[in-house]
Structure formats: structure tokens, C-alpha cells
C-alpha positions in Angstrom: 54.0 93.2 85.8 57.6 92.6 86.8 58.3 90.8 90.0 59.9 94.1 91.3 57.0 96.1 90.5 54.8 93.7 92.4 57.2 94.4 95.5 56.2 98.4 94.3 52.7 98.2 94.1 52.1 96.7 97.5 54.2 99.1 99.5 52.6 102.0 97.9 49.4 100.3 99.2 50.0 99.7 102.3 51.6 103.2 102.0 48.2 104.6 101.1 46.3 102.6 103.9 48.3 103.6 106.5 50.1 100.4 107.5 53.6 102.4 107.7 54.1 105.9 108.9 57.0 108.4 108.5 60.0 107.1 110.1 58.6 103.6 110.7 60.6 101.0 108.9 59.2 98.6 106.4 59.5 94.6 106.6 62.6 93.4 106.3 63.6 91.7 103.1 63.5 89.0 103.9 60.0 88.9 105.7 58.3 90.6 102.4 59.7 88.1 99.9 58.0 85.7 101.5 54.8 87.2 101.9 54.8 88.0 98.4 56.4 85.0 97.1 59.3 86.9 95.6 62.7 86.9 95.4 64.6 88.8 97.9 66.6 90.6 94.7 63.2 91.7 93.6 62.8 93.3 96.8 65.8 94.6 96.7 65.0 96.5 93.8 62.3 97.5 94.5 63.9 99.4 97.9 66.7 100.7 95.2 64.1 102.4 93.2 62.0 104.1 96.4 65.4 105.2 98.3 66.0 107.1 94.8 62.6 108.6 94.3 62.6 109.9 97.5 60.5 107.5 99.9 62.6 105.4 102.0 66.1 105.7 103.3 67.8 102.3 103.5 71.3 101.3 105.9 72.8 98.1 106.3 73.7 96.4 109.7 71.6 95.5 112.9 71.2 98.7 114.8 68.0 100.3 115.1 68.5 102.3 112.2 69.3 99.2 109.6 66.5 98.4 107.0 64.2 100.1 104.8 62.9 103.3 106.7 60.0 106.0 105.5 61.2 109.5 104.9 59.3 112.1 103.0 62.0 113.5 100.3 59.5 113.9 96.9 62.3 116.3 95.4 65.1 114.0 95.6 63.0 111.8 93.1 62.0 114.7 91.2 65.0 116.7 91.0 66.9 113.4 89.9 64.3 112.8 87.3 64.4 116.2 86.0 68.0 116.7 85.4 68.6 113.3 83.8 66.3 114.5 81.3 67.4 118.1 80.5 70.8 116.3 80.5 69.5 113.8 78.1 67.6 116.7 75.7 64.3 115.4 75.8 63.5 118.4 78.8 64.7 121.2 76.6 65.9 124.1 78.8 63.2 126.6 77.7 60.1 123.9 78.6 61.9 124.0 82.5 62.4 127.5 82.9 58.8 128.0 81.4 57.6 126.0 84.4 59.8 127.7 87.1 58.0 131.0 85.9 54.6 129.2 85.9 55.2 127.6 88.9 56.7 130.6 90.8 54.6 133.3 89.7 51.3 131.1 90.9 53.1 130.6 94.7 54.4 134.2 95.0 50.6 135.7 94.4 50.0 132.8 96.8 52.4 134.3 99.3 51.4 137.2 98.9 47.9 136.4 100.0 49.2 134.3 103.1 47.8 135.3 106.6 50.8 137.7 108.5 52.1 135.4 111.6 51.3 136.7 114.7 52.6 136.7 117.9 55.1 133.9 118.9 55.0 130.3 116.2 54.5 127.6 117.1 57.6 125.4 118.3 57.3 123.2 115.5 56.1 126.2 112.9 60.1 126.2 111.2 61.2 129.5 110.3 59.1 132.0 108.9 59.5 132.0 105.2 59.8 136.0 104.7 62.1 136.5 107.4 64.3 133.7 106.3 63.8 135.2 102.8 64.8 138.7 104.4 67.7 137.1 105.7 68.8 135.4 102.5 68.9 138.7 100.5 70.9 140.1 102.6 73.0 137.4 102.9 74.1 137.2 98.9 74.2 141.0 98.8 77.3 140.4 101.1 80.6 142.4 99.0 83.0 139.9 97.2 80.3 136.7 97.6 81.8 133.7 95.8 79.8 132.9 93.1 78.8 129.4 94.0 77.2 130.5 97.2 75.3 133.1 95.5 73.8 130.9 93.1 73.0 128.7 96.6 71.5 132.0 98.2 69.5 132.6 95.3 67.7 128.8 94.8 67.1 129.1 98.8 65.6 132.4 98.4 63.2 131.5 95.7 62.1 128.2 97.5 61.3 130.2 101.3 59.0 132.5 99.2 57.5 129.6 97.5 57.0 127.9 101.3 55.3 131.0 102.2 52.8 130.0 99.5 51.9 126.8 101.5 51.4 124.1 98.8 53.9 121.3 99.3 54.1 119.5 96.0 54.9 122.8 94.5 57.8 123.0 97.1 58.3 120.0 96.1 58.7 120.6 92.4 60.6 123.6 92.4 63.4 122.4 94.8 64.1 119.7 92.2 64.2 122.0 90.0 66.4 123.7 91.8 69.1 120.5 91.3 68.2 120.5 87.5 68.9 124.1 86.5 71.6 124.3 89.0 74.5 123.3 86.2 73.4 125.3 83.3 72.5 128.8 85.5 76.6 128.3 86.8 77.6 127.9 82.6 75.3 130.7 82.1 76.9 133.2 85.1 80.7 132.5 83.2 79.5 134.1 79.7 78.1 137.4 81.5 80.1 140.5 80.6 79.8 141.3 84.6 78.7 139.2 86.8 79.5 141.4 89.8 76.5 144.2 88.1 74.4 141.4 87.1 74.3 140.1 90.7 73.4 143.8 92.4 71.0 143.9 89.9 69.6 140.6 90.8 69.9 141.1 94.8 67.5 144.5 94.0 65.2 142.5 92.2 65.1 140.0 95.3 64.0 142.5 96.9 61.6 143.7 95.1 59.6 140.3 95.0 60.0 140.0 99.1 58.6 143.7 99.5 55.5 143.1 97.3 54.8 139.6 98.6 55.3 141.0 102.2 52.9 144.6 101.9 50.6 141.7 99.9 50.6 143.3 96.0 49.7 140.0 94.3 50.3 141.4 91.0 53.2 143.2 91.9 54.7 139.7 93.2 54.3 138.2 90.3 55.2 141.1 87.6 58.5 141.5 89.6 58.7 137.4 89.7 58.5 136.9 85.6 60.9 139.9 85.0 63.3 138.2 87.0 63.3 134.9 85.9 63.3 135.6 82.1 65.3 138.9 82.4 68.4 136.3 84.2 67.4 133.8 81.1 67.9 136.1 78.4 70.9 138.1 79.8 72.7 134.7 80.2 72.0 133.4 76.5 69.7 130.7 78.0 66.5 129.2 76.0 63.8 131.4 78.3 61.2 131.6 75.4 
């Protein structure tokens, strides 16, 4: 085992007993290369790697919010990962959109099953996913939207009914996905012969996924779900299977 990954395996287990909560800070480096007997570049590296995956947040200085801090980001590691790798080829295109429409077709029949909030939420509820998926659609089927913000529109859209489905690695997964098919869905928009039908068509289709998710058609959800996911791959010339 490498020193850094000594520094690694410790803080995920104190992580996993409880030492450290969200937002708390983690021993400075200096205090933890000395109870491990490491260097302090080893412990440095060891933050570098966590602050990119997602689990700390690190600032230098002396104020109170300087050092190694806990955050809860899994998709900043995720999305990171994921992109490198389509970029790289060894994630071909087709094996990530495959898992979008696994992924998404499983949370929208989730959604769609989801109790109906009632009454007034709870003041640290958020939003409610299908009203800030309401609002989205109607957002991006604004007249003249740039294209950019569409594309925005759209990945927000698709994660709010996914949060409706309440499972939060696949959240998790599928906003960094979002980062990783982000380049190639934009490369995809500039070869359609009209982007301005192709995003009516795709606003209708929104809709159609938030109507059958809210009136609680499971398989409607997910029909409308896989149509529109592999319908955009296809029309764009992108490896959908």
C-alpha cells in the first residue's frame, strides 16, 4: 500500500465510524502525518484525491473555513470519472447512454409510485421534484431559447424526476452523467436538420414523462422515458444501441 493510500484508508474509516460528520473538518495536516507516521505530501495527496471525488472541500489560510472540510458531492467524483473515460474511449458512448435509459427508466416507475405530498413540506423538504419538473418544461419551451440553456433545462429536468424517485446514489449517478454526455449531446444538436422542431418535439415528450409519472402510470413513465432517450440518440447520429 502506498503511503497516500494509508492516509485514504484511515479517513474512510473514521468516515465510516462516525468520527467526522458533514461539514466538520478533518485534522489538519500536519496533526495526521504525525499520527500516521507519514509525510505531510502524503497527506496532501491524499486530500487532493478526496476534494476530487467529491468528499472534502479544502481552502488555504487560517479562518474558520481553512483545512480539509466534509461535504457530500458523490457526482463531482463520478461525473469526473465518467467523462475522462468516454473522452479516453474505453466508456464507449452507447454503454453510457444504455445506462442513462436503464438507470432512468428504473427511477421514473419509481416516481411514479412515490406518495403525492400533502399539505405544506416540511421547511427543509427542498422543492418538490414534479413541480420543479413542471416548472422546467415550461421553462425550455420558452420561444427563441438559446440552445445551451436548453440542453441545461433538459439535464435538470431529467435529474428532478429522478429525485422524485428517492434513491440517492442513483441521483447521484445520473448527475454525473449529466457532466459526461453534456459535450457530445451539444455536437449532436449542431448536425440536426432542425433543431428548433427537434426541441418542440422533445419539450412534448417532457411532458409526457411528467404527466404519466404525476397521474402514477408506471409503465407509461417508463415507455415515454426509453422513446425519448433513444429516439434523441438516434436522431442525433449518436451510438444509442
Amino acid at each position: 500500500m502506498r503511503t497516500h493510500e494509508k492516509v485514504l484508508a484511515r479517513i474512510e474509516s473514521d468516515l465510516a465510524a462516525g468520527r467526522w460528520a458533514l461539514g466538520e473538518r478533518l485534522p489538519a495536516e500536519r496533526a495526521l502525518a504525525e499520527d500516521l507516521g507519514v509525510s505531510r505530501p502524503s497527506v496532501r495527496e491524499a486530500f487532493r484525491i478526496l476534494e476530487a471525488m467529491g468528499i472534502i472541500r479544502t481552502a488555504v489560510g487560517s479562518g474558520p473555513d481553512a483545512g480539509a472540510t466534509v461535504i457530500d458531492r458523490p457526482a463531482a467524483g463520478l461525473g469526473a470519472a465518467v467523462r475522462l473515460h468516454v473522452a479516453s474511449g474505453t466508456l464507449p458512448v452507447h454503454d453510457v447512454v444504455a445506462t442513462r435509459v436503464a438507470l432512468e427508466t428504473w427511477a421514473v416507475r419509481e416516481a411514479a409510485h412515490a406518495p403525492r405530498p400533502e399539505g405544506a413540506a416540511a421547511p427543509d423538504a427542498g422543492p418538490d421534484p414534479a413541480a420543479e419538473a413542471d416548472r422546467l418544461v415550461r421553462e425550455m419551451s420558452a420561444p427563441g431559447l438559446a440552445v445551451d440553456a436548453f440542453v441545461r433545462l433538459d439535464q435538470d429536468f431529467h435529474l428532478a424526476v429522478a429525485r422524485r424517485a428517492g434513491n440517492q446514489l442513483v441521483e447521484a449517478i445520473l448527475t454525473g452523467l449529466r457532466s459526461a454526455v453534456h459535450d457530445y449531446v451539444a455536437r449532436g444538436i449542431d448536425g440536426l436538420p432542425s433543431w428548433p422542431d427537434t426541441a418542440r418535439r422533445l419539450c412534448a415528450e417532457h411532458r409526457e414523462i411528467l404527466d404519466a409519472v404525476t397521474a402514477g402510470d408506471a409503465d407509461r413513465a417508463e415507455r415515454a422515458t426509453r422513446e425519448h432517450i433513444v429516439g434523441f440518440y438516434r436522431e442525433a447520429g449518436l451510438a444509442a444501441g
